[in-house]
C-alpha positions as CSV (number, residue, x, y, z in Angstrom):
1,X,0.0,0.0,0.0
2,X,2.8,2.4,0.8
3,X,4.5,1.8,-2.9
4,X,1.0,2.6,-4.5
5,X,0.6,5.8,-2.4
6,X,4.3,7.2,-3.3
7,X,2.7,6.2,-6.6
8,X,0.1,8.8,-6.1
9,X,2.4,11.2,-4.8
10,X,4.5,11.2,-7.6
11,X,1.9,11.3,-10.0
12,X,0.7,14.4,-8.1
13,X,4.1,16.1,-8.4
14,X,4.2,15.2,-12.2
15,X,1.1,17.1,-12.5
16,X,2.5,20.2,-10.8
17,X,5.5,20.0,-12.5
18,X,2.8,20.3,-16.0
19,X,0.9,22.8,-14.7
20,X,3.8,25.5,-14.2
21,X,5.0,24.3,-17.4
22,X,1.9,25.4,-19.3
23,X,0.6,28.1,-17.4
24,X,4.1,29.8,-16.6
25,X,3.5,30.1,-13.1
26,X,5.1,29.2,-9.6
27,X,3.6,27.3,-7.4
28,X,4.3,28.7,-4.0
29,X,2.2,26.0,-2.0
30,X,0.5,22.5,-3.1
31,X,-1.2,20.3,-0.2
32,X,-4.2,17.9,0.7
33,X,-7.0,19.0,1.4
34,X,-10.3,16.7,2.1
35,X,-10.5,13.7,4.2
36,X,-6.9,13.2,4.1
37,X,-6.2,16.3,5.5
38,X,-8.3,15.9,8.0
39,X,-7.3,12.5,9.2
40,X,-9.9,10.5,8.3
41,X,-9.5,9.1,5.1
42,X,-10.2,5.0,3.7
43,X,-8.3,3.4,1.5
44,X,-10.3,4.9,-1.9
45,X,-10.4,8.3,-0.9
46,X,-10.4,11.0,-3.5
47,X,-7.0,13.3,-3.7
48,X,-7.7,17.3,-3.2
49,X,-4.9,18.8,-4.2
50,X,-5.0,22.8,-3.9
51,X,-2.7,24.8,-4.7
52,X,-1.7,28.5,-4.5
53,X,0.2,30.2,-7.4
54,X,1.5,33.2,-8.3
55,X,2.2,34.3,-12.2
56,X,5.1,36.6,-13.7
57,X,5.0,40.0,-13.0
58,X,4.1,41.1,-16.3
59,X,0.8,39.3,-16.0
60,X,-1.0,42.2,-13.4
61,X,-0.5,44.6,-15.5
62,X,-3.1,43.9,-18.0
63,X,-5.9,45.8,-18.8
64,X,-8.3,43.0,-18.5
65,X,-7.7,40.8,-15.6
66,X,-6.9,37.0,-16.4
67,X,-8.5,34.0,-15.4
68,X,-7.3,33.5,-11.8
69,X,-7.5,29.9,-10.9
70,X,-6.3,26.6,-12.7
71,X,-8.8,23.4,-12.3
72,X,-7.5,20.5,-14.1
73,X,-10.7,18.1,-14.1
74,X,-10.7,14.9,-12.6
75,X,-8.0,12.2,-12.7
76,X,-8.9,8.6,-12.5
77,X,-6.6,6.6,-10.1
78,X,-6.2,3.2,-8.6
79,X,-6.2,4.7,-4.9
80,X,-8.3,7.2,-5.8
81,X,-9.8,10.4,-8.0
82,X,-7.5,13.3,-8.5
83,X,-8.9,16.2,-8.3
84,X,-6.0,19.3,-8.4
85,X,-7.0,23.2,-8.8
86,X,-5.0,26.2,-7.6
87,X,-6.4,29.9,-6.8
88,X,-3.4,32.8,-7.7
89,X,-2.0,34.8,-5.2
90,X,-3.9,38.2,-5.6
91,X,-7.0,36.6,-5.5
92,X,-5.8,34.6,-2.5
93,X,-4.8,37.4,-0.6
94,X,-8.5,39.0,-1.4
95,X,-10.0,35.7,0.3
96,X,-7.8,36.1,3.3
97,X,-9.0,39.7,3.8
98,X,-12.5,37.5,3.8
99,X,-10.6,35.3,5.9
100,X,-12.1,32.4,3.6
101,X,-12.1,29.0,5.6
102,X,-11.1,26.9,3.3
103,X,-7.9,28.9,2.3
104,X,-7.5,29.1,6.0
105,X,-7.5,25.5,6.1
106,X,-5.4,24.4,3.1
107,X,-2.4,26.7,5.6
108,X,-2.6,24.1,8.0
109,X,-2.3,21.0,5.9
110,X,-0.2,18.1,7.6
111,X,0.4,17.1,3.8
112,X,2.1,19.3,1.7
113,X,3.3,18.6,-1.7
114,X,5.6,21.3,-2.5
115,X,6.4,25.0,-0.6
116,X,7.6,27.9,-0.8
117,X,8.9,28.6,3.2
118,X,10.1,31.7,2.4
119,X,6.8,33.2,1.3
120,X,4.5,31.1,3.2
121,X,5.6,32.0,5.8
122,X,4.8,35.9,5.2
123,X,1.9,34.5,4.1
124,X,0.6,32.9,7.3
125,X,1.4,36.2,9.4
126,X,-1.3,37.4,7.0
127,X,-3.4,35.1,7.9
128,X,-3.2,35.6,11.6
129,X,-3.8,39.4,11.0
130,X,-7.2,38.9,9.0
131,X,-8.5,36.0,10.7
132,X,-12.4,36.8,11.4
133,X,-13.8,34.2,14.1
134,X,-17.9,35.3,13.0
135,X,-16.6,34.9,9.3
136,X,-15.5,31.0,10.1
137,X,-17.7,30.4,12.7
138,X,-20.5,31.1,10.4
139,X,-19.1,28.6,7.8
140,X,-19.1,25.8,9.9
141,X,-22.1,26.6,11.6
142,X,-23.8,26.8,8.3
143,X,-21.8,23.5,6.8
144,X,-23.3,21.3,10.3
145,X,-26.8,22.3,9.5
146,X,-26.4,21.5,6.3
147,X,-25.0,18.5,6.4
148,X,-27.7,17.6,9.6
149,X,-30.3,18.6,7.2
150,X,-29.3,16.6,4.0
151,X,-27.9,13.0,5.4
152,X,-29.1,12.4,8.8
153,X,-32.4,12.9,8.9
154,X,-33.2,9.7,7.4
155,X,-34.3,6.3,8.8
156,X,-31.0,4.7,7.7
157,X,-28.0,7.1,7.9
158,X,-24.2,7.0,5.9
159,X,-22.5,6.3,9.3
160,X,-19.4,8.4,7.6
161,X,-21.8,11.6,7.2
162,X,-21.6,11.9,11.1
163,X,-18.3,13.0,10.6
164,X,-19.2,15.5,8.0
165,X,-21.1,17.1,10.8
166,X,-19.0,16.9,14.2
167,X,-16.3,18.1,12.5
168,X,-17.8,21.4,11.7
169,X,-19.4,21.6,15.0
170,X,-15.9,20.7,17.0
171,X,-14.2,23.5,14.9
172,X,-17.4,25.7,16.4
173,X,-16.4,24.7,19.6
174,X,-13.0,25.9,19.4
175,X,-13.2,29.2,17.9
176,X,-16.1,29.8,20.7
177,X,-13.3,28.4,23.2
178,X,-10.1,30.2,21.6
179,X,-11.1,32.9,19.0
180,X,-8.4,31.2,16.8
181,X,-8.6,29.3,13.8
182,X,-9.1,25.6,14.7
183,X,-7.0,23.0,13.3
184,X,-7.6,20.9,10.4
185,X,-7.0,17.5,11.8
186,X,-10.2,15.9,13.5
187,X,-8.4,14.7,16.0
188,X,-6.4,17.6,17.5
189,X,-10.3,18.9,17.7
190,X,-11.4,15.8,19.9
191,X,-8.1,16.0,21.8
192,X,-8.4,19.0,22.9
193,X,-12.5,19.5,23.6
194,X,-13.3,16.0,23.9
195,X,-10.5,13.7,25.4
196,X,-12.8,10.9,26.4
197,X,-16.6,9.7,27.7
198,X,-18.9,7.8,26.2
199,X,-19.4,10.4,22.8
200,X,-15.6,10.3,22.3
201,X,-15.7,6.3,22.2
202,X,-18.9,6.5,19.4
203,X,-16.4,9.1,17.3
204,X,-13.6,7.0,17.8
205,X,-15.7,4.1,16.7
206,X,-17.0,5.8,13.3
207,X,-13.6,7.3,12.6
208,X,-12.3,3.2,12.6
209,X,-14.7,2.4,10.3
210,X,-14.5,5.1,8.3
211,X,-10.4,4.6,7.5
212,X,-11.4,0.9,7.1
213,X,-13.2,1.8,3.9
214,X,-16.7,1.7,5.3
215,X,-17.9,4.2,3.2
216,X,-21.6,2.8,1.9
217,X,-22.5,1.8,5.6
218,X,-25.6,2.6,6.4
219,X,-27.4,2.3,9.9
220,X,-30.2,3.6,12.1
221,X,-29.0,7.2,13.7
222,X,-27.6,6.8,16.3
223,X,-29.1,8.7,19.4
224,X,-26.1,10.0,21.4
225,X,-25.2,11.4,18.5
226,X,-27.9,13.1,17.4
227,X,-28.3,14.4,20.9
228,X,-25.0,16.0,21.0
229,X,-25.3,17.6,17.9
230,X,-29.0,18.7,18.0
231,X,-27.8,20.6,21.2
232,X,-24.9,22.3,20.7
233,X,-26.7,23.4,17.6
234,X,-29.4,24.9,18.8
235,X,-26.8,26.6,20.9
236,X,-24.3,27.9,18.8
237,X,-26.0,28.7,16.0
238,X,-26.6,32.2,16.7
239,X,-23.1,33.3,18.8
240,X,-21.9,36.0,17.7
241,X,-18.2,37.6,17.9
242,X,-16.7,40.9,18.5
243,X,-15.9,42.3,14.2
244,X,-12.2,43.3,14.9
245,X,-11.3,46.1,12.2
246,X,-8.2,46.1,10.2
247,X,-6.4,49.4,9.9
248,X,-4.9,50.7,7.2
249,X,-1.3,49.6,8.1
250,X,-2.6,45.9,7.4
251,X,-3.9,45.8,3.8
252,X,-0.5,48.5,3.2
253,X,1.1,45.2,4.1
254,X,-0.5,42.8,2.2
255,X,-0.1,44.7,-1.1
256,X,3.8,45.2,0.1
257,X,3.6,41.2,0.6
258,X,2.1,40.7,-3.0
259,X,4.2,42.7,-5.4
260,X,7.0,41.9,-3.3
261,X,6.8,38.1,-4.4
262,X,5.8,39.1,-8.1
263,X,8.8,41.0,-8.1
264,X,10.7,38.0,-6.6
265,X,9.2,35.5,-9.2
266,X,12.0,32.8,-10.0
């Protein structure tokens, strides 16, 4: 299993390598996003690979702007899809001022392809500076009723789409307890807020299952579950956080950041 993953891996390079090739651009960061990212993954998981990007300086100074992301369509595999698309730095940067969640998330990937230290590094300072906790506290909020909504309300349930749901509400759960940006692995979440009792042994269960490759399992809900999460929904679903409001000084240093790795383009 370990040969056919570096397999992957290396068919995952070979596709970055392509895409700089024909787009001339640099990719500055390439990681996993998904179930893989988040530690859950079974054996036929797909492969989100995102990537961040940024093109030769002559490129911004065009009168109409180009197309700012690359999507390559999906890969077949024997491990798994391949799904790889990439967002370019200006318009990454514009997200972060939204402080976008998933961009947020892709910065704390365990598994990274390829980086740039140098300016990801800059790049995460920017990210601590615009981090909004209503902005992702809202997302999850919004994904966990959702997801409730659409795949356990149902007389048999997808045992896997539990996850879908008490991940988003444990990342709740940590910006209400921290104000930071929670991490992307499920388990530093249940670590942290739920280190044991009977709900951590019923997540611990699903999550075994889960990486087995139990993905089409199907069962009755299961009422602990639904408990916990119909509670702390109804309670969290309308917290609200203090709107911290960037000065000037801060977007001054994000353009500074941006044309300064343009300029640096190698």
């Amino acid at each position: 299993m370990k040969n056919l993953a570096t397999s992957v891996e290396t068919v995952i390079q070979d596709r970055l390598n392509t895409i700089e090739q024909e787009h001339d651009v640099k990719i500055i960061l390439a990681i996993e996003s998904g179930s893989r990212a988040w530690g859950f993954a079974s054996p036929d998981s797909d492969w989100d690979v995102r990537f961040l990007y940024v093109h030769r300086e002559p490129w911004y100074f065009k009168v109409h702007a180009g197309r700012d992301v690359i999507e390559t369509g999906i890969e077949q595999h024997p491990l798994g899809e391949l799904d790889i698309n990439g967002w370019e730095l200006r318009k990454s940067l514009q997200l972060l001022h939204k402080s976008n969640p998933a961009l947020m998330e892709w910065l704390q990937s365990p598994l990274v392809y390829r980086e740039d230290k140098t300016v990801m590094t800059a790049f995460r300072q920017q990210a601590e500076v615009f981090f909004k906790p209503q902005a992702c506290f809202q997302h999850y909020v919004s994904m966990a009723i959702t997801n409730t909504r659409e795949f356990l309300h149902k007389d048999q349930v997808r045992l896997k789409k539990y996850l879908y749901v008490l991940r988003p509400i444990f990342s709740c759960l940590w910006i209400e307890r921290f104000g930071t940006m929670p991490p992307i692995e499920f388990h530093r979440l249940l670590d942290t807020l739920l280190p044991n009792g009977s709900l951590r042994q019923e997540i611990d269960l699903l999550l075994a299952k889960k990486m087995a490759g139990g993905e089409l399992e199907t069962a009755s809900p299961i009422a602990g579950l639904n408990e916990f999460i119909n509670t702390e929904l109804a309670r969290i679903k309308d917290i609200n956080f203090a709107v911290n409001e960037m000065g000037a000084r801060a977007y001054t240093d994000c353009d500074a950041f941006l044309m300064n790795t343009i300029k640096n383009w190698e």
